[in-house]
MARPAKOL-573619 format. One record per residue: residue in three letters; x, y, z of N, C-alpha, C in turn. Coordinates in pm, whole numbers, plus 50000, padded with zeros to 5 digits. Layout:
BEGIN
ALAXYZXYZXYZ ...
//
This chain:
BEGIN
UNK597898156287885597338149388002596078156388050 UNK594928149488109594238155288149593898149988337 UNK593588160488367593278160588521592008162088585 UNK590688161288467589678158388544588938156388655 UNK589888141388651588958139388757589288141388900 UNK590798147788938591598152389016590998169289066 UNK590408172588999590138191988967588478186589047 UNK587718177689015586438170189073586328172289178 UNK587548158889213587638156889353588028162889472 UNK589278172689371590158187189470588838194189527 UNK587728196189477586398205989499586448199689625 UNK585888187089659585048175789735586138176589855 UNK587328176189792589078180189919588838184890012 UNK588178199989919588458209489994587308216990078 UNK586518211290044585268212790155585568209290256 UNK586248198890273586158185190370586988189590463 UNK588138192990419589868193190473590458208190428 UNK590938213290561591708224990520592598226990456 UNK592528230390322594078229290264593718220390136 UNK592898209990178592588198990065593078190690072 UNK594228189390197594978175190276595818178790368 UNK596748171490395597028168790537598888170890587 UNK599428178890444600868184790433600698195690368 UNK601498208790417601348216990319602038220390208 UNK602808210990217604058204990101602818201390017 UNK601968195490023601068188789927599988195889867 UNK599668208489925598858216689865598648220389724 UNK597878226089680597118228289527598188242989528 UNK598548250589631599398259489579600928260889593 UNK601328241089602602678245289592602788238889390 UNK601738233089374601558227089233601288236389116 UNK601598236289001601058242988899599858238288871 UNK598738244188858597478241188815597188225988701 UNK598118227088614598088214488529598478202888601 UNK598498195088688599108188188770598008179788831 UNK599008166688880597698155388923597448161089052 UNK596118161289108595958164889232595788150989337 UNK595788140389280595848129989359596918119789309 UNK597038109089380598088098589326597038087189458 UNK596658078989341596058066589395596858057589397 UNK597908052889354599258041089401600538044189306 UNK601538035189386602888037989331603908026489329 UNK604348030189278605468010189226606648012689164 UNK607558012189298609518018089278609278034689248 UNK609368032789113609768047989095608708057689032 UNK607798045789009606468052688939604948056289023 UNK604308068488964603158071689046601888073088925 UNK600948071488980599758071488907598668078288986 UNK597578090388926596848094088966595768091588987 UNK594488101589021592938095089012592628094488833 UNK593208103188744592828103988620593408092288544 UNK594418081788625595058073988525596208077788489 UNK597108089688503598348093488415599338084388522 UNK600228081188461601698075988498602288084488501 UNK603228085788596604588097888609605678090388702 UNK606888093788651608148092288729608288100588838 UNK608028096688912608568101589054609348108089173 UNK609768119889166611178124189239610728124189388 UNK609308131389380609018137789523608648125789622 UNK608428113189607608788100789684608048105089831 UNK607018105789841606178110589941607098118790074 UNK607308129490015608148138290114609378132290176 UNK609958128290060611448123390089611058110290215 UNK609888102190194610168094990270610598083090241 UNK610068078490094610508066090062611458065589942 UNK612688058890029614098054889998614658046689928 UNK613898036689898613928024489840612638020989736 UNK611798027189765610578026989600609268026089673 UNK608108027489590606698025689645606708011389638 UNK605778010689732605287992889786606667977789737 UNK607957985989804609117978489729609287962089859 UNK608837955989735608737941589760609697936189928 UNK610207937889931611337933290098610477938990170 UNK610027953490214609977959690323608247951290326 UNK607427951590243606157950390222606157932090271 UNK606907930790210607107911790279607397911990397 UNK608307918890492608297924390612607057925090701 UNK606547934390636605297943090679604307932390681 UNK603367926590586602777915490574603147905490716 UNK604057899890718604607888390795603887893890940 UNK604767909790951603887912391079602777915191091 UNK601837925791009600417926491038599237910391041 UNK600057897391038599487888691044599477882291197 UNK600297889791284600407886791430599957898491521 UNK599447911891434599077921891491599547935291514 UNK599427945891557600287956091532600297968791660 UNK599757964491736599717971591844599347963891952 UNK600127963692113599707957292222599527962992346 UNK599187957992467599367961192540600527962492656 UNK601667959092599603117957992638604117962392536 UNK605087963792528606067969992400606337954692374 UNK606637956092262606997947692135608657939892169 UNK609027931192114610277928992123610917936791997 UNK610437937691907610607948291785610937963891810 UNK610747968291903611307980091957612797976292022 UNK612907966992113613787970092148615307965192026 UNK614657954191948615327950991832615997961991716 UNK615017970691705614987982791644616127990391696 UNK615777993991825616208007491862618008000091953 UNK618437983691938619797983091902620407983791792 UNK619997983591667619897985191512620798002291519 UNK619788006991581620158021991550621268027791655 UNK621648017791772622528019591847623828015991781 UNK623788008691750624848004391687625268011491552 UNK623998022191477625178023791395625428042191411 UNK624068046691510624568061591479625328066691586 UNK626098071691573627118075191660626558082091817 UNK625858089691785625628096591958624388086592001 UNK623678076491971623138072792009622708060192112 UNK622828060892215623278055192324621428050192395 UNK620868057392324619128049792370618138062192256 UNK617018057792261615818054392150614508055792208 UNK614048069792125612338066992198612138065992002 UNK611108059592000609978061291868608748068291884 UNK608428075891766606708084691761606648079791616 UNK605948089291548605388086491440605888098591340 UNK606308108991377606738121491268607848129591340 UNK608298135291244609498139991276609258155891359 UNK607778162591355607448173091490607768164091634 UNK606828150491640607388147691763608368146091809 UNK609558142891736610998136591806611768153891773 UNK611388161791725612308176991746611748176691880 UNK610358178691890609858187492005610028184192107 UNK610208167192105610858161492248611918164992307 UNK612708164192203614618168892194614608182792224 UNK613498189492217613828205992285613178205392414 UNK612138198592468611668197192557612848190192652 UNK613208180592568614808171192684615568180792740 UNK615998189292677617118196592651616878207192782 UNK615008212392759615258222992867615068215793002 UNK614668206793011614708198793137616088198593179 UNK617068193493052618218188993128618938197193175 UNK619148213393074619178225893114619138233393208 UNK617688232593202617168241593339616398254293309 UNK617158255593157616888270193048615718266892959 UNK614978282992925614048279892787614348285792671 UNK615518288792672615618295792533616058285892403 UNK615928285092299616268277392191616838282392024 UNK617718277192038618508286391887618358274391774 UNK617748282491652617798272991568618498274891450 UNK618408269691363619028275891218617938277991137 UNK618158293091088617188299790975617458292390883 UNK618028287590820618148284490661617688268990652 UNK617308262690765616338246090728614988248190745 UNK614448247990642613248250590582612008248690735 UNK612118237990769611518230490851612018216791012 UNK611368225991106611838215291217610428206791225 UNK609558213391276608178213191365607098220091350 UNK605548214491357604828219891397604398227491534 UNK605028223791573604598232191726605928245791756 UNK605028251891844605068265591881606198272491905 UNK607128265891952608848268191945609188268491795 UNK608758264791679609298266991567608558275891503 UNK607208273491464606278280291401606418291691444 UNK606498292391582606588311191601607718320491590 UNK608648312891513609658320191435609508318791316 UNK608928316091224608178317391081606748328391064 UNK606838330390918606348337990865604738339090920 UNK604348322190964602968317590936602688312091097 UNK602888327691165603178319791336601678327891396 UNK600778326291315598908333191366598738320091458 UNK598058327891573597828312691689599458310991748 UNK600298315791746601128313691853601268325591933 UNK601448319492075601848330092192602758338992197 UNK603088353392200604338357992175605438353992289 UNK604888346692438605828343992488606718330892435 UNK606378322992364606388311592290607728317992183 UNK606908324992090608068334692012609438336492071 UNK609308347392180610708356192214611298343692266 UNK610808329292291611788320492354613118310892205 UNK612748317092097613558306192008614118317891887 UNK615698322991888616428325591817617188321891722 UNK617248327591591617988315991506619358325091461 UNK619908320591399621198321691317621308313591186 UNK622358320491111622258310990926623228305590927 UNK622738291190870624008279590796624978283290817 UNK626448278290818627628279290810628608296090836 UNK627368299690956627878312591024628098310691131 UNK629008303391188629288303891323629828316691432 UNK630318325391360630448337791440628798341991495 UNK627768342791382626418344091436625858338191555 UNK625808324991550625898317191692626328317891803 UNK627598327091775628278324591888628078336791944 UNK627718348791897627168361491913625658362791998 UNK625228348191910623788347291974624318341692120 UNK624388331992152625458326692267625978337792363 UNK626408340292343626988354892410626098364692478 UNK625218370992392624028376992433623068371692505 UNK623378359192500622168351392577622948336792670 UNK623898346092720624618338592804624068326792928 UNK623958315992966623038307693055621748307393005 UNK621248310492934619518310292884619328304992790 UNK620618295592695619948284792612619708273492640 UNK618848263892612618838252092648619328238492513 UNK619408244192418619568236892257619718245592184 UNK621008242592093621158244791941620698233991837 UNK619628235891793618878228691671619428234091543 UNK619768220491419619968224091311620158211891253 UNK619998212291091620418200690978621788202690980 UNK622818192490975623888192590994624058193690809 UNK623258194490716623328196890592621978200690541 UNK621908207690466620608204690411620448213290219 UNK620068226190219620198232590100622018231790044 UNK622858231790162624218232490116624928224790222 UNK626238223290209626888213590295627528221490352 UNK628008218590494628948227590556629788230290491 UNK630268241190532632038245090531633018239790635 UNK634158236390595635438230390683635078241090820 UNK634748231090919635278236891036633688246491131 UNK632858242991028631268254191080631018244891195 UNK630338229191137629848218791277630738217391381 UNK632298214391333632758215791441632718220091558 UNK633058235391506633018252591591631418252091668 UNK630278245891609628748245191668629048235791754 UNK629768226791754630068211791873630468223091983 UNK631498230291960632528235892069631598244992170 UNK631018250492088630548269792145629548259192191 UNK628408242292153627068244892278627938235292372 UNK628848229992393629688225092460630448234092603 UNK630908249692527631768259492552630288264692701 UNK628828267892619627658273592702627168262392717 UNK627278249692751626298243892844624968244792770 UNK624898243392652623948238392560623818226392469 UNK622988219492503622418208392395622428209892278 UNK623658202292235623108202992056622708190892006 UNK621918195491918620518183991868620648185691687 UNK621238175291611621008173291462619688164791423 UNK619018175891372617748170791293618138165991157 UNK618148150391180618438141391079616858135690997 UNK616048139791012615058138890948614968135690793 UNK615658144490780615778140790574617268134390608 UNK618248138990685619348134690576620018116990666 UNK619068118990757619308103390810618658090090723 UNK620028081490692619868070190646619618076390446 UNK620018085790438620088093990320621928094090278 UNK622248102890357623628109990375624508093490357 UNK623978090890466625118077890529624068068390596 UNK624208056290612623458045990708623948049590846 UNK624578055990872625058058290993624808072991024 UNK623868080490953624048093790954624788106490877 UNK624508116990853625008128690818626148131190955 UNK626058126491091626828132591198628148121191145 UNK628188112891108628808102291040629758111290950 UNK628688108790834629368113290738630178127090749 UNK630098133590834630788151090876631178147091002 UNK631318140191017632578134291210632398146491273 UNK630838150391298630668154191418629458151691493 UNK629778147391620628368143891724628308146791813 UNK626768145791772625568159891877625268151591991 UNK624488158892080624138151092217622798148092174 UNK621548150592095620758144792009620818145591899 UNK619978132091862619818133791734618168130291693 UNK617498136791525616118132591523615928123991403 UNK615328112891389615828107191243614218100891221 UNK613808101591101612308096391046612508094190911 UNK611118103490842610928099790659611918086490602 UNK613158088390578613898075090492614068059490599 UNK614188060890716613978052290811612898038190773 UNK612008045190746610858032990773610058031690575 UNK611028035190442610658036190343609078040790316 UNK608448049390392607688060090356606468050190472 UNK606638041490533605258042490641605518047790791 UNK605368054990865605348064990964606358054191085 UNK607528066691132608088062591203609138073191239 UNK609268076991338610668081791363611048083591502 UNK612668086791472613088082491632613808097391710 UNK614218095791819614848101891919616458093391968 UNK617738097891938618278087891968619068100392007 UNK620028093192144621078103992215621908100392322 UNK622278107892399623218103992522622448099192602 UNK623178087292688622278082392839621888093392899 UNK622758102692949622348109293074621468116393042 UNK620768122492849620198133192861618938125192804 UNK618968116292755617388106992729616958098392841 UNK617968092692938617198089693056616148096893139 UNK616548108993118615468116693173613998113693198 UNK613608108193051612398103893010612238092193038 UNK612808081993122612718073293157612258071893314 UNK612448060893364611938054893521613078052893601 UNK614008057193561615738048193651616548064093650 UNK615988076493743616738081993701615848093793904 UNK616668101893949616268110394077615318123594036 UNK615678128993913615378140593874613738140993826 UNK613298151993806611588156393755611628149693680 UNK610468143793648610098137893534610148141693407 UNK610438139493310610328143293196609208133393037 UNK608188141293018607038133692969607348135492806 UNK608668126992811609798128792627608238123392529 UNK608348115492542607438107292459606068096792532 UNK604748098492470603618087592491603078084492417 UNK603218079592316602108077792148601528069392157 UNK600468068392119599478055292114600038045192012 UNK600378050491868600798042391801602648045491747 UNK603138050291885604338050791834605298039991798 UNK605148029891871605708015991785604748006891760 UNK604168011191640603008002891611604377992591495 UNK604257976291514605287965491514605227963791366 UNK604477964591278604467966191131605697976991097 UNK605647992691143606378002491084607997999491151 UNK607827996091290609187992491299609597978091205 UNK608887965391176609177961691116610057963390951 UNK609357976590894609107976990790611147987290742 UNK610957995990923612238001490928613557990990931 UNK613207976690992614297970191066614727966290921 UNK613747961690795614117954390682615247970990595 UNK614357982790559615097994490562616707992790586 UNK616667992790687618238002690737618797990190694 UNK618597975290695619387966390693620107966590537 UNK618777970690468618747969790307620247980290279 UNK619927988790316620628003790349622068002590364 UNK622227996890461623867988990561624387977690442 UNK623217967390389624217955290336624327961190176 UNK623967968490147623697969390003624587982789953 UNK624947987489834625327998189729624458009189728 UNK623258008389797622538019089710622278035089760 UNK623078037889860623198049889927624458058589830 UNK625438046589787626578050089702626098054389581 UNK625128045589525624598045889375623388055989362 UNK622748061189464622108075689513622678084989511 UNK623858088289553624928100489535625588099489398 UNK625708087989304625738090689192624208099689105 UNK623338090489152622988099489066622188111989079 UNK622368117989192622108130289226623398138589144 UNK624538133689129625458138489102625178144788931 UNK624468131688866624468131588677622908139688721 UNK622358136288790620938151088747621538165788807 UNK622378168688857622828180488875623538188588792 UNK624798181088723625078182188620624478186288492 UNK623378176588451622378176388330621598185788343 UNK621378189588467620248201788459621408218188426 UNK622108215888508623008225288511624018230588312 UNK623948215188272624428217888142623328225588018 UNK622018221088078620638219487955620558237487943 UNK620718243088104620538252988160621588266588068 UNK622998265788080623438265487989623668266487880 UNK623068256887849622988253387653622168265487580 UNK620728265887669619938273487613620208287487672 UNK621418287887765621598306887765621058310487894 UNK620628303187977620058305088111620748302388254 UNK621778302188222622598293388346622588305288430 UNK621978318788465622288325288568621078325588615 UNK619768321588550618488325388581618198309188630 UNK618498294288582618298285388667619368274288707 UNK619088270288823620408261988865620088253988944 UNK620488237588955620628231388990621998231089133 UNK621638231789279622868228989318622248222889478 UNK623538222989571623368214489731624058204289738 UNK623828195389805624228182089814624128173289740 UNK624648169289647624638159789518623818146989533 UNK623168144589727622558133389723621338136389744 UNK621188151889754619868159689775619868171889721 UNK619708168589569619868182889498618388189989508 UNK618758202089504617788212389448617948221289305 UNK616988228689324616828240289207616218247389201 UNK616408260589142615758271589168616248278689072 UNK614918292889023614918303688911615148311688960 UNK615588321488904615568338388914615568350788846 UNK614718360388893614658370088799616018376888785 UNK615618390188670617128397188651617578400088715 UNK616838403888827617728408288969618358398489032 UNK618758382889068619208378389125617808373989249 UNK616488374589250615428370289358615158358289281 UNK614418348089345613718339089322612678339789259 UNK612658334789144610988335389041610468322189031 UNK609298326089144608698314189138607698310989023 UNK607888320588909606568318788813607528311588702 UNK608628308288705609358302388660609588285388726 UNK609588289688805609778277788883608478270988875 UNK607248272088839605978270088838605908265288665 UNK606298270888607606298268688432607008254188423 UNK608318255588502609118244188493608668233288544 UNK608278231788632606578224088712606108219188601 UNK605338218988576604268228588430604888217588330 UNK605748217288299606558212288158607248199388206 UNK607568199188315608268188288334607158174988384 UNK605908177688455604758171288476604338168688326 UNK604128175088211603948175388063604498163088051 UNK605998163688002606778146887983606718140288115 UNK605378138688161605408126788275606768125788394 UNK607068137188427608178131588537607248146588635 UNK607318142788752606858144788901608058148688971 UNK608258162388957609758166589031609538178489098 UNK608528180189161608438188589295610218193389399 UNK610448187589397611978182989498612508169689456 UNK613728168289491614488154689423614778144089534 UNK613808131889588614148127289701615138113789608 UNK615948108489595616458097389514616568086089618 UNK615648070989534615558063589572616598054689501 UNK616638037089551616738024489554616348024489400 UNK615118032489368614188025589209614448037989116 UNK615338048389109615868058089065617258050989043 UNK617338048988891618768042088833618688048188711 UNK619668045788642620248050588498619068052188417 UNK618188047688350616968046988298616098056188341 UNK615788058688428614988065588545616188084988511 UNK617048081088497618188093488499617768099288364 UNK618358090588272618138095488139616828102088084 UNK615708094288134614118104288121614018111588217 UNK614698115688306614448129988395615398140688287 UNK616758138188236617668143888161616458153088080 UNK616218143888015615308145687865614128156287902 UNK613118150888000612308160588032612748172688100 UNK614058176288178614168187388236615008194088114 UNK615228184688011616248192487891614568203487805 UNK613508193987803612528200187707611448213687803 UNK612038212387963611278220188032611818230988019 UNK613488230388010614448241688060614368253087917 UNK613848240187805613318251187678612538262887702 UNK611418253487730610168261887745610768274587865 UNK611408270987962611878282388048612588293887980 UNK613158290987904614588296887801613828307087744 UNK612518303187663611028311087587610698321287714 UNK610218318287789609528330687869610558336987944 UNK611748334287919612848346287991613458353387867 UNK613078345987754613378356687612612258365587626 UNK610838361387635609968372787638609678381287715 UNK610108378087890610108385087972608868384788073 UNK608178370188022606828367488104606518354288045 UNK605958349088150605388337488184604268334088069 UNK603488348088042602388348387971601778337187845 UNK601048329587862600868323887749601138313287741 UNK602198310487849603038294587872602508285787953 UNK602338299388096601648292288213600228291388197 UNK599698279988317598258281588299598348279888443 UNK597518292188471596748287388613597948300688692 UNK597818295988826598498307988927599798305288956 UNK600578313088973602228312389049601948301389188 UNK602998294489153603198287589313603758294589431 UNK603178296189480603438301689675604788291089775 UNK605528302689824605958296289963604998286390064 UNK605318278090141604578270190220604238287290332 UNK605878288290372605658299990493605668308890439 UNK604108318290431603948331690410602748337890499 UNK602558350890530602048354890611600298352990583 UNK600258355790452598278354690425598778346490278 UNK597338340290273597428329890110597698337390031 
//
């Protein structure tokens, strides 16, 4: 394959735009150098670049689209409405259409603001929280990659230059499926939380009895707990991950799979603690949400066709299959060739991951970069595994094949003990690290 005219234009990127675009998921250094640097359109399960190459698809524009690129229903949707307009000077009847859709099926959700990304509806939900509170402190969970751009999150990451340290000392975390940690944190910081933030799943699934015990203890302190359903809403379950693990939060944040990859996401929660942000209520105001184009009537449109697709149809079932046969297949190929301790496939079978490692048991990302590398080679695009609607058996079997001929080439540079010769170009980087 060649990338030409992608390596051209990356120049022209990156003059322009910091980074060379506008996610840092999308950057030139989470990619192996051989790799398309653009994708000019996409159709179900397939993507195509500025150079012309075709590739199969996993990374589904940051796990947002659920159902395929430009997939015929939602786009007939969409059409119908941008022919009556898409923004007014009054709310839409499409909002409020919407946001009973989502009443009805996620469990804590009792009312509905919409924005456009999933920073705004965390940051609201911590902002709700300390209003309703009274408190500023905020506990999150270390081990989900990502809540937010803003300053309550970032300034507990690696890459927190430009945040305030009073900003910092206000947000403590604890890891996945440690609830003694929490509750320790809790303790120490007795009356001064205002929210426990976390993926009620994400790299791994709970353990019997972790969400629970997190219901009890922000229940126990008079803390807000808030599930950032962002990835695993309308993923997990049409009704949620709080669904699918029978437990519910007093918020919840749900976007990316919602609206099949055009911008949308919501705020959904208890009356008493989202009224806030409303007009029918004695207390301070609370300024939850104001977007200019937060229900712009196309994207809720485009969500209402979504979730319905989602609710009447198989394909959330037939998604957890086959997260299930690429976990497996990677895990067997892995295996075969003598590597099963150095790479592995594992998580949630409807949101698998994977990852290398050196002899020591650390993460090798120059491995993880080769495998990049080889698997972009046989045309498949597997950054992360978002599984769609247009991801079926066919679609399975050529991911099999190419992660069977990548996991070779991996097998080679852990016989030799280096990358050397295989890779081209630089190791891929963490998103959060302290300097490039």
């Amino acid at each position: 394959m060649q990338f030409e005219k992608s390596k051209a234009y990356g120049k022209i990127a990156n003059q322009l735009i910091p980074g060379g675009g506008h996610t840092y998921s999308k950057g030139d250094d989470q990619f192996p150098e051989l790799s398309p640097g653009f994708i000019t359109r996409g159709k179900g399960s397939q993507a195509w670049d500025l150079d012309g190459n075709q590739f199969l698809d996993w990374g589904m524009g940051l796990r947002s689209v659920c159902l395929g690129h430009a997939y015929e229903p939602v786009l007939d949707s969409v059409r119908k409405q941008l022919e009556n307009g898409v923004n007014f000077t009054r709310p839409a009847p499409l909002e409020a259409e919407l946001a009973q859709l989502l009443v009805d099926l996620v469990p804590c959700a009792e009312m509905v603001k919409f924005a456009k990304n999933g920073s705004d509806v965390t940051t609201a939900a911590v902002r709700l929280a300390r209003a309703f509170t009274g408190r500023d402190m905020i506990i999150r969970c270390l081990d989900h990659p990502f809540f937010s751009v803003d300053d309550w999150f970032i300034g507990d990451t690696a890459m927190d230059a430009g945040i305030p340290q009073s900003s910092k000392d206000l947000t403590r975390h604890f890891p996945f499926n440690d609830a003694k940690a929490l509750e320790r944190l809790l303790e120490e910081n007795n009356g001064k939380v205002a929210c426990i933030i976390l993926e009620a799943a994400a790299t791994s699934a709970p353990v019997p009895g972790f969400l629970e015990r997190v219901r009890e203890l922000a229940t126990q302190h008079g803390a807000v707990l808030v599930f950032d359903e962002i990835i695993s809403g309308f993923r997990w379950n049409v009704r949620g991950a709080q669904h699918f693990y029978g437990v519910t939060p007093d918020l919840a944040t749900f976007g990316k799979a919602m609206a099949n990859g055009f911008s949308l996401s919501a705020l959904v929660g208890r009356r008493d603690i989202m009224e806030r942000g409303g007009l029918d209520h004695p207390h301070p105001r609370v300024f939850l949400l104001s977007t200019t184009n937060g229900a712009e009537t196309h994207s809720l449109a485009a969500s209402l066709t979504t979730i319905k697709l989602l609710r009447d149809t198989s394909i959330i079932e037939e998604n957890w299959n086959v997260g299930k046969q690429l976990t497996a297949g990677f895990n067997r190929s892995a295996q075969q060739y003598g590597i099963g301790e150095r790479a592995k496939m594992a998580g949630v079978e409807i949101s698998p991951w994977y990852a290398f490692y050196d002899a020591s048991g650390k993460v090798d990302m120059a491995l993880r970069t080769l495998f990049l590398q080889e698997t972009i080679r046989q045309g498949v695009l597997i950054p992360y595994i978002a599984i769609s609607a247009s991801h079926r058996q066919a679609e399975v079997d050529r991911t099999l094949e190419a992660m069977d001929a990548a996991l070779k080439v991996v097998a080679n540079a852990i016989d030799k003990g280096s990358v050397e010769g295989l890779l081209t170009g630089p190791v891929v980087k963490p998103v959060f690290r302290k300097y490039n």
